[in-house]
N, C-alpha and C positions, 0 to 999 in steps of 0.2 A: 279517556272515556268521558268523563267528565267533562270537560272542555267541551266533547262533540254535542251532549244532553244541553250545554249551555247553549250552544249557537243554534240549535235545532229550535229551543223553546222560545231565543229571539228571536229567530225566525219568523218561527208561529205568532207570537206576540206582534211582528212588525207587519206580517199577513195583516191580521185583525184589523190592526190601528187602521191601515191602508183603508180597508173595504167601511168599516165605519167613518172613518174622516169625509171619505166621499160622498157617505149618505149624508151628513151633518153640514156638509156644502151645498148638496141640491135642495135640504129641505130651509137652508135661510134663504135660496133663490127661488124656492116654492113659494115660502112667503111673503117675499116681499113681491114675485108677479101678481099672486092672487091679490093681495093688497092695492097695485097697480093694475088689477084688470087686464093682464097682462096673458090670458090664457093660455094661448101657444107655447108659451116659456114655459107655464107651469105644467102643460103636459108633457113635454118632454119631460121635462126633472123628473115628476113622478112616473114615469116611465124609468127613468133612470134606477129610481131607488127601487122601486119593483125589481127589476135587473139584479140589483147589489143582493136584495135579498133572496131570494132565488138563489145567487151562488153560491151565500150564506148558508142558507138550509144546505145546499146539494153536499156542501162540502164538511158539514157537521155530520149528515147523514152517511159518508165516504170515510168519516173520520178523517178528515183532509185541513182542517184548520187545529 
């Protein structure tokens, strides 16, 4: 039983890591389009992270992370 709470929690932990890594990606491609005048780029991304958090929320709110 034990065991099972283990892999459950890294799980959830490896969930997390995931969904924030990817924000932590687009927002150094954020900055450095914005920096680069690079507009296009940087609305995607932030579109992107919009997205992540969004699924962030739904899924605190679902108790799902």
């Amino acid at each position: 039983m034990n065991q099972e709470l283990n892999d459950s929690e890294d799980k959830r932990a490896y969930r997390i890591s995931f969904r924030i890594n990817a924000c932590h990606q687009a927002l150094t491609v954020i900055y450095e389009s914005l920096v680069d005048r690079e507009f296009g780029i940087s609305e995607k991304e932030i579109r992107q992270v919009i997205t992540e958090m969004r699924i962030i929320l739904k899924s605190m709110h679902h108790d799902d992370f």
